[in-house]
C-alpha positions as CSV (number, residue, x, y, z in Angstrom):
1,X,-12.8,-16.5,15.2
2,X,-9.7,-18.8,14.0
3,X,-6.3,-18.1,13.1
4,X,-3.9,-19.6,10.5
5,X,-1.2,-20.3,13.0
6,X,1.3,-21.0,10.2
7,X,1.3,-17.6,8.4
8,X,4.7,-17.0,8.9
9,X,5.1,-13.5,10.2
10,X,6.0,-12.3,13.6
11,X,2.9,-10.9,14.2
12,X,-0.4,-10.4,12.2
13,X,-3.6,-8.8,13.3
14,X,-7.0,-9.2,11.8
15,X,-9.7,-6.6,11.5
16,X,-12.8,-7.2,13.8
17,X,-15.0,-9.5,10.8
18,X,-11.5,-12.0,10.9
19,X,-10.2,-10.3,7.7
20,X,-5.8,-10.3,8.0
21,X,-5.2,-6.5,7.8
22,X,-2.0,-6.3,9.5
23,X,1.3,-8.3,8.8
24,X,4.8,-7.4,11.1
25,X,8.3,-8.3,10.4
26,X,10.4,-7.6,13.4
27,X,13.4,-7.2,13.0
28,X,16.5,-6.1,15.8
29,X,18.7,-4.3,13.1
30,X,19.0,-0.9,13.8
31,X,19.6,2.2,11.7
32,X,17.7,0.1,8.8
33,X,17.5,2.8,5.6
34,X,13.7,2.8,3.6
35,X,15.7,1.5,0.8
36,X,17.0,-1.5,2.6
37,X,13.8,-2.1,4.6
38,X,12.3,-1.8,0.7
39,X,14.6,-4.9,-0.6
40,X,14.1,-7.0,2.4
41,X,10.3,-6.6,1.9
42,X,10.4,-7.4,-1.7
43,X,12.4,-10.7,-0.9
44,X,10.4,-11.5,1.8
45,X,7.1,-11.1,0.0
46,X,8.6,-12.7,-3.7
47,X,8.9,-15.9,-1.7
48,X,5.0,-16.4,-2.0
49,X,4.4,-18.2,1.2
50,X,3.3,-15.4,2.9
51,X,-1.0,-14.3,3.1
52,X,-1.5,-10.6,1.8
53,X,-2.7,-7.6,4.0
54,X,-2.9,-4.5,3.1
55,X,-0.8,-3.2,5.8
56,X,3.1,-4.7,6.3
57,X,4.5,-3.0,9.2
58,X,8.6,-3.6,9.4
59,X,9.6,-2.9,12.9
60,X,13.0,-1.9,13.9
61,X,14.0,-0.7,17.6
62,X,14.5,2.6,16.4
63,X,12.1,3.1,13.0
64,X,9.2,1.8,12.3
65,X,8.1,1.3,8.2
66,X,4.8,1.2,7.2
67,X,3.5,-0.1,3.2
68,X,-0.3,-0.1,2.5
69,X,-2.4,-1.4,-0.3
70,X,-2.3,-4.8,-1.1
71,X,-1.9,-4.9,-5.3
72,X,1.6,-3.9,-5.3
73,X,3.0,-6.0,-3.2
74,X,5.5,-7.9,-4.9
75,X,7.2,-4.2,-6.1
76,X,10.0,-2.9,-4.3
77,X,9.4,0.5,-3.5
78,X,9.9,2.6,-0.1
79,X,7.6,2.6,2.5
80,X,4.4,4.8,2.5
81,X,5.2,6.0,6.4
82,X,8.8,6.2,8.1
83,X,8.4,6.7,11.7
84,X,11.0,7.3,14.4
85,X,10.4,4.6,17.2
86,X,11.6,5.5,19.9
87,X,8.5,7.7,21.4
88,X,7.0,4.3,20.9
89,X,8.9,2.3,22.0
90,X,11.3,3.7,24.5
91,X,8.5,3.4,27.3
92,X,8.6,-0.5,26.9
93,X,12.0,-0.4,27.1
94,X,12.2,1.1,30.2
95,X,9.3,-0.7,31.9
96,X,11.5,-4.1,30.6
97,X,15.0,-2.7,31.7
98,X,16.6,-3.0,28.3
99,X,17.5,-0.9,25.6
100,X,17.3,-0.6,22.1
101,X,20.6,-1.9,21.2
102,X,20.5,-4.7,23.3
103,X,17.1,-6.2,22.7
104,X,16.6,-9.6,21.2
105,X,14.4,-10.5,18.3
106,X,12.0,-12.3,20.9
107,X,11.8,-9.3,23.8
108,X,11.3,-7.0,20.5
109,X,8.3,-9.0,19.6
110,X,7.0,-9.2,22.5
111,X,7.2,-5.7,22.9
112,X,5.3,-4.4,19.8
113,X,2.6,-7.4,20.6
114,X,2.1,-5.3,23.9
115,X,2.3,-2.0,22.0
116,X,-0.5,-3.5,19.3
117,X,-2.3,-4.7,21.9
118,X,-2.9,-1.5,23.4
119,X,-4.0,0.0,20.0
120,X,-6.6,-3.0,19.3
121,X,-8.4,-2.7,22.9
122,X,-8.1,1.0,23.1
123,X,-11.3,2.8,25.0
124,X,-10.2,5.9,23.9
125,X,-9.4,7.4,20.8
126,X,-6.2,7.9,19.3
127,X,-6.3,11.4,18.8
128,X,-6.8,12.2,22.7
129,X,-3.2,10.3,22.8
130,X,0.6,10.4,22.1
131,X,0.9,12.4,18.8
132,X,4.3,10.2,17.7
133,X,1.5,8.1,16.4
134,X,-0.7,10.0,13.8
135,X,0.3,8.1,11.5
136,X,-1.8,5.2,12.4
137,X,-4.9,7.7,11.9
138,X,-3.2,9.1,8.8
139,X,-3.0,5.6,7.0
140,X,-6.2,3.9,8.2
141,X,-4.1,1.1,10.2
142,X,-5.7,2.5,13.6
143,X,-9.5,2.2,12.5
144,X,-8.5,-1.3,10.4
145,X,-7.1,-3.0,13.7
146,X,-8.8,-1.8,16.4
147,X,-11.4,-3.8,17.9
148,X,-9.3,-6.9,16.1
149,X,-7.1,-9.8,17.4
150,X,-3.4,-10.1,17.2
151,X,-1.6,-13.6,16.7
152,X,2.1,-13.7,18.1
153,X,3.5,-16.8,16.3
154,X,7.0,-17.0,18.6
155,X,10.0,-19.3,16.9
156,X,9.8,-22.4,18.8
């Protein structure tokens, strides 16, 4: 399986046939509103450079925002999920000594690459799990990614 290693995002994940499913923007701002999340997706996206997935995860240290479908991508709209973060990713924090106003863009990404990772080579299922994280049953994103590969394209 190859990678495009120049697909721009922080982090992309493909399914388990190679197909992009996943694309994350990470991002340390905190306190982020949908709406604002919404505009910075649409200018992100409007720029054209970037492949398509039907999942765009925006991760913030404290929310996480979640659009799917790929055939609206280019309208700004809210996300389809809004989820709180920090059951997610306080753990991470702690294991790395830092917290979520401190963290830089890098440690962040790092961070939800370990976090994805998890998800992608789970042996168990995510329902016998941490129930802050439903929603990756509830939109499809769990069954789309695991059994994938992640890319972490770091800034060099």
């Amino acid at each position: 399986m190859s990678f495009n290693r120049d697909n721009n995002w922080d982090l992309s994940v493909d399914d388990r046939s190679g197909q992009l499913m996943l694309v994350v923007e990470v991002k340390t701002k905190r306190n982020a509103s949908p709406e604002w999340a919404g505009r910075l997706r649409r200018n992100i996206l409007a720029h054209g450079t970037f492949p398509k997935a039907p999942y765009f995860l925006m991760v913030f240290p404290d929310r996480f925002y979640l659009w799917t479908g790929v055939d609206d991508q280019l309208e700004q709209r809210e996300p389809d999920y809004s989820i709180d973060a920090r059951p997610i990713l306080q753990p991470y924090f702690e294991q790395a000594g830092v917290s979520e106003d401190k963290i830089s863009g890098q440690s962040l990404e790092l961070i939800v690459a370990l976090w994805l990772g998890r998800i992608i080579h789970a042996s168990e299922p995510l329902e016998d799990t941490d129930t802050s994280q439903q929603w990756l049953i509830e939109s499809g994103l769990y069954n789309a990614i695991t059994g994938g590969n992640f890319e972490h394209t770091a800034a060099a």
